[in-house]
N, C-alpha and C positions, 0 to 999 in steps of 0.2 A: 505497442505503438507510442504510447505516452513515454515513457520510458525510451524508447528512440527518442522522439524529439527532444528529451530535456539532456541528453549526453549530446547530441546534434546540435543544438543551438548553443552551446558553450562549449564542448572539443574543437568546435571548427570554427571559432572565432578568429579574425584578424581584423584588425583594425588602422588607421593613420590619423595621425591630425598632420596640419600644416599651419605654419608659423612665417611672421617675416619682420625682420630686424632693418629697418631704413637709419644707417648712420645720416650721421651731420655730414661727414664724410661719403659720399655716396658710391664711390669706387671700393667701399670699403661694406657697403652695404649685402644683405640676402636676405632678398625677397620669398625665397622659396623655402623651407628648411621644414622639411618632412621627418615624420616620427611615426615609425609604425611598429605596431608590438601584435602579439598576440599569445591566444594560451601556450600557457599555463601560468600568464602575466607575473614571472618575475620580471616587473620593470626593471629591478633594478640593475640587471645586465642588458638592455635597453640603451643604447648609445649613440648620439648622437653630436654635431657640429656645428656649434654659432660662431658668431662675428665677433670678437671684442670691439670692432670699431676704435683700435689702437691699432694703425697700421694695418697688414696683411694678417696680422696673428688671431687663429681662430681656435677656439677652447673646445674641449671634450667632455660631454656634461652626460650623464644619465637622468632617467627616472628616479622616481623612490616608490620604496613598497614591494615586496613579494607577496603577492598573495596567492600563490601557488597551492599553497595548503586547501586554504579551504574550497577551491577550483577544481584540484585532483580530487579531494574526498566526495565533490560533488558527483563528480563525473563518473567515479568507481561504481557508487552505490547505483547511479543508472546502468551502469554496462551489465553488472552481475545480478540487479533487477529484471535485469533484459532476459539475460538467459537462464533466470529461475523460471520466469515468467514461459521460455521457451519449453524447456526442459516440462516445467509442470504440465502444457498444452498436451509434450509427448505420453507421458503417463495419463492422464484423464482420458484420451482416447484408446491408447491401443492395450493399455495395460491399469486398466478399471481393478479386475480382482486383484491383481499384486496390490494396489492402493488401498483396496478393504479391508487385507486381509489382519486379520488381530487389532483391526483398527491401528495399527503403524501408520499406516499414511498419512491418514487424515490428522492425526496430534504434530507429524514431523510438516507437514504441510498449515495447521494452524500456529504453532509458534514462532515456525520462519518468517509467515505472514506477518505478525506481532513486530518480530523484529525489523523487519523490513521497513515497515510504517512508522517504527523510533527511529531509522535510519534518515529514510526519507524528510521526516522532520527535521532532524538535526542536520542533515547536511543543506538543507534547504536553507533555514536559519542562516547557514555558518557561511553561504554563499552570496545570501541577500544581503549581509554585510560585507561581505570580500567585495562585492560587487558595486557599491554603495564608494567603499574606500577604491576600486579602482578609477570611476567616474571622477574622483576627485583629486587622485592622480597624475590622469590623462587631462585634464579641463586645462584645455591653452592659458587661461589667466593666469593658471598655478607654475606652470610648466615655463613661462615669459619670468615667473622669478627668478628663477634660477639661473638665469642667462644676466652677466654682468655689464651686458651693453646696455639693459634695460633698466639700468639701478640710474642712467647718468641720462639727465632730462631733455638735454640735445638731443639723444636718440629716440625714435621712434618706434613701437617694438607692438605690434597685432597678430592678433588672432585671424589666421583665413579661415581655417575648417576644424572643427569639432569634430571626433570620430563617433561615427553611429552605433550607437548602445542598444539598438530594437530588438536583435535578438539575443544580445545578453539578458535583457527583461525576460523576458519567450520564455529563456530557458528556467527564472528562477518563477516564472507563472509556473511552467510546466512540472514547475518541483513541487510545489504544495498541491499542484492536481494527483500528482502522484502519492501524495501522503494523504489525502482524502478518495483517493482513489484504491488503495491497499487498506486506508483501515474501515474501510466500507466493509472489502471485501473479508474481513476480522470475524463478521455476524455467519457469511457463506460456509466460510470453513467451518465455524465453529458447529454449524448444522450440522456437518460432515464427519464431525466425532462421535455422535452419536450421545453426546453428554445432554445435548438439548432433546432427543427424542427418548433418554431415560428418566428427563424432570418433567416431561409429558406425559409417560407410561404411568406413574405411580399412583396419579389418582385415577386412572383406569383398572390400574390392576384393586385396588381398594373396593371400588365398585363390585367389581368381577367376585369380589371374595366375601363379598355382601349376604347373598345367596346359598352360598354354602351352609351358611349357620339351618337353613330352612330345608338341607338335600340329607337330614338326618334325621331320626326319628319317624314323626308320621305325618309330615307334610310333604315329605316328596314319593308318596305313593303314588300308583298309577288311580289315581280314586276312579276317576272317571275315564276310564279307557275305552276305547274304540269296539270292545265286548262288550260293553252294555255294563250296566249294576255297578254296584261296589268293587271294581276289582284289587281290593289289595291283597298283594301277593302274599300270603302266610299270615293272614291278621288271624284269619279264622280256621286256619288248615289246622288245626288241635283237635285231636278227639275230644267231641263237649260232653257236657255232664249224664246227654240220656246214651254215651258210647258210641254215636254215629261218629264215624269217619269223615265225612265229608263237610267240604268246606261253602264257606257262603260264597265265597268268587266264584259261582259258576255266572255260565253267562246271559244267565237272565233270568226270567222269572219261570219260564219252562223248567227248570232242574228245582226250583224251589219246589214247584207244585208235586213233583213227582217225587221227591224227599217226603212229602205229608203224605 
């Protein structure tokens, strides 16, 4: 969804300003003189028509600036965010064990994330100034320069409409929600490697292998077992010194008495 909105609010940008050039000459004047552009803002094939207020003769002026580039690289990285994002949704649901298995997923799934989230950065960057130098492009003051009726002080030369920029912002908000939004998710995955539940395991298994040193020798006899007496198993099973056979582990004190 974020990811929609930030290729959304900049793929499908269009824009206008309006402008008006009042000669000294007034038959000679335009009042109206519209400029509308939109992505993937190469202004500068962007073309439009003023007044010289010399006679009928009217000039062919463009924009300046392509900023194309960093526009399309923004807009990529949302669309192919979109359908990793899609694509991964399919796998986590219907296709879990193929994702587990050898641990392949979760690594091919934790670096793409990685990368994604250097994407997202940088293309946000590289759009917050595309975007910066487009507003300053399109801004009628800038745009009345360029127009040579407006150099000669007899003429009169305004500003009507500024083109609205709300959701060009939108979309470069939406871009670092998404670069904080992917590298959040940096921690999730990395759970999902099982790297973080092997740096957890080790001082459990330490523990675990604590005991061991104590399950040799003659601390891990059944000493006290549920037969009664000393039951360890072969401490005493030796023929002793007066030749008797028989061992102390019996189970109780009944077989001692009957040994005397």
């Amino acid at each position: 969804l974020f990811a929609i909105f930030a290729f959304a609010t900049c793929g499908g940008y269009s824009g206008e300003l309006r402008l008006s050039v009042d000669c000294a000459n007034k038959s000679e004047s335009d009042l109206s003189i519209d400029i509308a552009f939109a992505y993937p803002f190469r202004l500068h094939q962007v073309n439009f028509e003023a007044p010289t207020c010399e006679g009928k003769r009217r000039e062919t002026l463009a924009l300046i600036g392509d900023f194309s580039s960093s526009a399309e690289f923004f807009v990529t990285i949302a669309v192919f965010a979109f359908l990793y994002s899609l694509a991964a949704t399919v796998v986590y649901i219907f296709f879990q064990n193929k994702y587990r298995e050898n641990n392949r997923g979760p690594l091919i799934d934790f670096i793409v994330t990685v990368v994604f989230s250097f994407l997202w950065l940088v293309s946000s960057s590289a759009w917050a100034k595309g975007l910066s130098d487009v507003k300053i492009a399109t801004d009628p003051d800038e745009v009345l320069l360029l127009m040579s009726a407006c150099k000669q002080q007899s003429n009169k030369c305004l500003p009507v409409r500024s083109p609205v920029m709300s959701s060009l912002n939108t979309s470069v908000v939406f871009g670092y929600l998404n670069f904080i939004l992917w590298a959040g998710n940096i921690w999730f995955v990395f759970k999902e490697t099982g790297w973080h539940s092997s740096g957890q395991r080790h001082p459990a298994d330490t523990m675990e292998k604590q005991p061991s040193g104590y399950n040799q020798g003659g601390y891990n006899q059944d000493s006290y077992g549920p037969a009664g007496g000393y039951n360890q198993p072969g401490s005493y099973g030796q023929v002793g010194e007066y030749g008797q056979s028989q061992s102390y582990g019996q189970s109780g004190p009944t077989s001692f008495a009957n040994q005397i």
